[in-house]
GUZA-658467 format. One record per residue: x, y, z of N, C-alpha, C in turn. Coordinates in steps of 0.001 Angstrom, whole numbers, plus 500000, padded with zeros to 6 digits. Last residue first. Layout:
N
XYZXYZXYZ ...
***
This chain:
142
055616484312414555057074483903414657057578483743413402 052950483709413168053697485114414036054840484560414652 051170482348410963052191482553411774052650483424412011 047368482265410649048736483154410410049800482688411360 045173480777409419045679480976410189046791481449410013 040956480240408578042427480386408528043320480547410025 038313478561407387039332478507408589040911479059408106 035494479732405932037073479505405912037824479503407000 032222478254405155033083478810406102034540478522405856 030384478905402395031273478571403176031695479097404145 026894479096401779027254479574401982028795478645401674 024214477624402140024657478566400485025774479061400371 023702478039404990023304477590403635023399477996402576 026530479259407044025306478902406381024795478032405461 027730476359404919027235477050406651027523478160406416 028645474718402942026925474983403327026702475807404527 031678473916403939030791473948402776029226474112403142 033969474662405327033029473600406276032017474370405006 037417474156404881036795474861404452035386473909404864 041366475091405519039948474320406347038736474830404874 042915476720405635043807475276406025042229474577406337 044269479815404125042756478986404152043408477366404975 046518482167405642046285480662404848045023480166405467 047111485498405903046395484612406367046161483270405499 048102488144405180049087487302405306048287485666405691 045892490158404180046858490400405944047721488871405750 044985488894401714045708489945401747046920490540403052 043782487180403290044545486152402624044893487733401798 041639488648404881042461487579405185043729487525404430 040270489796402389040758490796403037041663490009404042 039472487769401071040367488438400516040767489196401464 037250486858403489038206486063402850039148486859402009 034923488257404957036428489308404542037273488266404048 031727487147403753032700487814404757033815488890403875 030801485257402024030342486471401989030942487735402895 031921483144402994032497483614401360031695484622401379 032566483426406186032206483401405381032594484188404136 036010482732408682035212484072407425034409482995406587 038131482329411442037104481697410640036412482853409614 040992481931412807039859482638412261039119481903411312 044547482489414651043723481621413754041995482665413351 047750482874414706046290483672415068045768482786413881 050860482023416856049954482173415721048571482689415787 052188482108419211053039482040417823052059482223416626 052065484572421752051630483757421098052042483715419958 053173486598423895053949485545423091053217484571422355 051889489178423872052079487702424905052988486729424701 052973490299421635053628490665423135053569489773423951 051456488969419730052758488925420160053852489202421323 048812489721420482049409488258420915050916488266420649 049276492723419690049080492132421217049408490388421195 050192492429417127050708492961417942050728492548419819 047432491463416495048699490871416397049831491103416975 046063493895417122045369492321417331046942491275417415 047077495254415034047316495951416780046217494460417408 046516494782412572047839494815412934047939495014414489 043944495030412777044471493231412324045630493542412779 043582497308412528042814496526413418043501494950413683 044418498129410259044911498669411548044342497648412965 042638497177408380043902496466408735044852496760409492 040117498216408994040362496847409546041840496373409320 041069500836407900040443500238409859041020499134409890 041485500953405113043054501351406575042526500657407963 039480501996404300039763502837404744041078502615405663 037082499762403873038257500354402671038573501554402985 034727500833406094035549499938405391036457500777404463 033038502662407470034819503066407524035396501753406692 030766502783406856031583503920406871033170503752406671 029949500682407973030125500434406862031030501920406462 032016498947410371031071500244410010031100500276408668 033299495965411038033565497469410424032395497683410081 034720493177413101033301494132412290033620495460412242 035281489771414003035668491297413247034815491971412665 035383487706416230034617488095415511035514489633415149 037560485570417036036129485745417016035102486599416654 040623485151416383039770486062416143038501485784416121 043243483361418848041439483296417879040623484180417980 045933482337419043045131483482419498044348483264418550 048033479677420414046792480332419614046143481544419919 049099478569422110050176478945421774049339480184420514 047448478401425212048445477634424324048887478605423620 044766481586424198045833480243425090046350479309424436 042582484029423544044005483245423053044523482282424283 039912485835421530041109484811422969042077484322422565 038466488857420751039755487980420720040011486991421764 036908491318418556037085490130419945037845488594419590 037794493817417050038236492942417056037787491809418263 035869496653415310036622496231417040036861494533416415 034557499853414682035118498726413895035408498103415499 033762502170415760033289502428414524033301500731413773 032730503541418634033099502130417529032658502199416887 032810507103419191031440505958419203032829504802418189 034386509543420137034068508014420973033353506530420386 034120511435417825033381511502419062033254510008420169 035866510158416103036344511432416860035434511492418158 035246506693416561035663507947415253035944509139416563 037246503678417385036564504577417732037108505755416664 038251500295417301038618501396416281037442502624416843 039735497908419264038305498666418654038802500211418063 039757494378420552040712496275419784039709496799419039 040574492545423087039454493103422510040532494432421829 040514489479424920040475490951424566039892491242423357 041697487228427098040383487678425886040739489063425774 042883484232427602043323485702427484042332486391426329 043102481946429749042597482244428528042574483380428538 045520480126431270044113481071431996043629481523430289 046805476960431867047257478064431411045760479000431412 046297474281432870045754475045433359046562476550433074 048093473102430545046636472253430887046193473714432007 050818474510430595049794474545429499048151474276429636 051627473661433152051672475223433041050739475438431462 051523471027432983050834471893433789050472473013433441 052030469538430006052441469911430776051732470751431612 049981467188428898050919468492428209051414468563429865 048634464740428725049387465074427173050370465848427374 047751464039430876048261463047431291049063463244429359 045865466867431064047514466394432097048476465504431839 044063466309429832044625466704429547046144467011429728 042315465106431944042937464148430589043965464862429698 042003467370433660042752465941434159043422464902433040 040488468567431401041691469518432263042579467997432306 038196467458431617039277467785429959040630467936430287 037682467967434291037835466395433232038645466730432257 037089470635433835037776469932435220038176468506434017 035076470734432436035948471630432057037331471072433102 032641469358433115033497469015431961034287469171431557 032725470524435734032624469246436058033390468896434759 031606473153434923033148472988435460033317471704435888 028848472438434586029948472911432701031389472679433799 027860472214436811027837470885435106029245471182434628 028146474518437856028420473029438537028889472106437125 026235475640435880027476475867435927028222475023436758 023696473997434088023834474349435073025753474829435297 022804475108430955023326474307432123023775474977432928 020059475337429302020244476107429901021156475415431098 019824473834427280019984475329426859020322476515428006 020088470228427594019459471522427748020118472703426980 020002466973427932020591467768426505019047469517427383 021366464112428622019995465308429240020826466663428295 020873460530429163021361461269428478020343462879428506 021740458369432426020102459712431445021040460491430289 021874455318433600022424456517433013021331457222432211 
***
C-alpha cells in the first residue's frame, strides 16, 4: 500500500471516494437521501447598471442548505442588501424544502449581522485564521 497526497487528483480518484461514502452511506439512510443531487445556487444583489454589488453562494442537500460565502460592496453595506440577501437565500431553500441553513463567519466577518437574521453560534474553531475565530452557525426554517 502507498499513501499519495497531491493537489492535483485525478477525477477517477475523487468518484472512487465519492462512490464509497455513497455505499456506506446506504447501509444509514435511505436511497432517495444517499444519492439525493446537491443544489447550488446563488442570489446576487445587482445596482442599476447590472454590475454585483453583493451575492450569496449556496448548496444544499439532505435537509441543509450552506451559505458559502456572503459578500457586500462596501457601498452597499448597512443598507437592507445583505439582509435582502439572507431573506431570498432562505426563501429559496424553503421552496425546496430544506429545514435549515447553516454558515460559517470570522470575528472579523458578519457574526452580529448572523445572530441579528435569527442565526445560533453551535461551534467555534479558535485561531483560524490566526488571531482570529471561526463561527459555525445555523438557522431553523420550519
Amino acid at each position: 500500500m502507498t499513501i499519495e497526497t497531491t493537489t492535483n487528483p485525478k477525477q477517477e480518484d475523487l468518484k472512487t471516494i465519492s462512490k464509497g461514502i455513497q455505499r456506506y452511506n446506504q447501509q444509514h439512510l435511505p436511497d432517495a437521501v444517499v444519492f439525493e443531487p446537491d443544489t447550488r445556487f446563488a442570489v446576487f444583489a445587482k445596482d442599476d447598471s447590472g454590475q454585483v454589488v453583493g451575492g450569496i453562494r449556496a448548496n444544499a442537500y439532505w435537509n441543509y442548505c450552506s451559505i458559502e460565502l456572503l459578500w457586500l460592496s462596501e457601498a452597499s453595506r448597512g443598507k437592507g442588501v445583505g439582509t435582502k440577501l439572507i431573506e431570498a437565500t432562505e426563501a429559496f431553500a424553503s421552496k425546496h424544502r430544506f429545514e435549515y441553513i447553516r454558515t460559517e463567519t470570522t470575528s472579523f466577518q458578519a457574526l452580529p449581522f448572523y445572530k441579528k437574521m435569527g442565526y445560533h453560534v453551535y461551534g467555534e474553531l479558535p485561531d483560524f485564521p490566526k488571531g482570529h475565530t471561526i463561527y459555525c452557525l445555523f438557522k431553523a426554517l420550519i
